[in-house]
N, C-alpha and C positions, 0 to 999 in steps of 0.2 A: 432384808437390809443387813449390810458387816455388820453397824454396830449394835444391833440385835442380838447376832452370835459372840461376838467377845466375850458378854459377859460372862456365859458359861467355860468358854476356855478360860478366862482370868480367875473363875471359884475355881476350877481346879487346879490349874498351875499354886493359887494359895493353899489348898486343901496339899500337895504332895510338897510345897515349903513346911507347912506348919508341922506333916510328919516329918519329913525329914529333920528337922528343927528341933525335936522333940529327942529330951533323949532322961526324962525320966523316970521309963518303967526302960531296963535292959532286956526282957525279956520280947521277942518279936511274936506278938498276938497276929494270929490268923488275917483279921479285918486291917492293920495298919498294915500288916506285908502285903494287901493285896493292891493297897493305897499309891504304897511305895515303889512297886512292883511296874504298876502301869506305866512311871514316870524313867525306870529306871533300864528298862529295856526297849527293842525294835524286833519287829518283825517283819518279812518285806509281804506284798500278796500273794506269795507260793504255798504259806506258811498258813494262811488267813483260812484254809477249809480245815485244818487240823485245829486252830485255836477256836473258830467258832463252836466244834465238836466239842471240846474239852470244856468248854465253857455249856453247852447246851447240858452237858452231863454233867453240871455243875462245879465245876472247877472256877473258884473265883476270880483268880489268879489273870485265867486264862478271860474270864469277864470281862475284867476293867484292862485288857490287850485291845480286848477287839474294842471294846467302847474307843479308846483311843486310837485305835487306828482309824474309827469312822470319821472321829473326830476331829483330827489330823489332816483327813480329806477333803473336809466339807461337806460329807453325806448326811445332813442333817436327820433325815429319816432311818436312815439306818442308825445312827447314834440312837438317836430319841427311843429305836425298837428297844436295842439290846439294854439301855438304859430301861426299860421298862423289863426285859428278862429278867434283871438280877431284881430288881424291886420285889416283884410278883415270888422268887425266891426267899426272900425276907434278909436280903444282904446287904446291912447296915451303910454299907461304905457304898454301893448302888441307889438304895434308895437316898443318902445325900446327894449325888450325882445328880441322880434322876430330878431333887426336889431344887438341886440349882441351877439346872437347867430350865424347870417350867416356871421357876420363880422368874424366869428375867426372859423367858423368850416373847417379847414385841407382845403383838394383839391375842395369842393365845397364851397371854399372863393366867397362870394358875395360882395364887395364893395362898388359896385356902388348902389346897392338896396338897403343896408343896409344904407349910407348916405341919400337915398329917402325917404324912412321909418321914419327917424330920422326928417327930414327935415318938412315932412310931421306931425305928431304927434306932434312937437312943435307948428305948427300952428291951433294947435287942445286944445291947451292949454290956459290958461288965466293967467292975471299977479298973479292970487295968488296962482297959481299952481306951488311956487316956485320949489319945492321938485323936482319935475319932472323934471321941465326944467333946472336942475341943472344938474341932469342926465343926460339929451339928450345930452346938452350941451356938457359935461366931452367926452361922448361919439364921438358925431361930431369931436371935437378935437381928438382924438385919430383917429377915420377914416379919416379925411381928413390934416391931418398933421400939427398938431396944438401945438401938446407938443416936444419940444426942447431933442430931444435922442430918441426918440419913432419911429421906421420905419411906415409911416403911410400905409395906405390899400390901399387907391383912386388907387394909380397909380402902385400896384402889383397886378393888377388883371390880 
């Protein structure tokens, strides 16, 4: 169902607001350029056997491209994979991805692992990696019942 998928686009479109938004550490941390990165450029499909390489070899950058461009598609499965490559990498700004994804996708609602994910990746984080942990943050509260009118996920699994 569409509005199944929204939701996921809509956490990220506010996940690449709230970095770009954000402007006080000056310095560009690895995990927020990778954030910003995804939102800020285009690749067309010519491009897509090079990014997915770059990205298998761990290039983060090159990560959250292809995520996006699965995204972009409508390739739900293939989102969902490479959302799970960068996870299984321990790449904080994926595994939010990955965890707001399966927090809201319809009848294969994940909660409890999406809280994990979340939980996990901010420990993966450092104090000047505000941007993110802003994110994760906003996000936990919404998964675990944290915003006042918001049905939380934790315990409708």
């Amino acid at each position: 169902m569409i509005v199944d998928r929204i939701g996921p686009l809509l956490c990220i479109l506010t996940c690449i607001f709230i970095v770009s938004c954000n402007s006080e550490d000056k310095r560009s941390t690895k995990i927020t350029s990778e954030i910003a990165g995804s939102a800020s450029e285009d690749f067309d499909k010519e491009n897509l056997g090079a990014m997915e390489w770059a990205a298998a070899k761990g290039d983060r950058h090159a990560q959250a491209l292809v995520e996006t461009y699965y995204l972009s598609i409508g390739d739900w499965s293939r989102y969902e994979e490479w959302l799970e490559r960068g996870a299984k990498k321990n790449d904080p700004a994926a595994m939010q991805r990955l965890a707001a994804y399966i927090s809201k996708s319809g009848g294969r609602q994940d909660c409890a692992r999406a809280a994990s994910l979340l939980h996990k990746a901010r420990e993966l984080t450092t104090e000047r990696d505000t941007a993110i942990r802003m994110v994760i943050d906003a996000d936990l509260k919404l998964i675990e019942g944290g915003v006042d009118g918001i049905p939380y996920c934790i315990n409708n699994r």
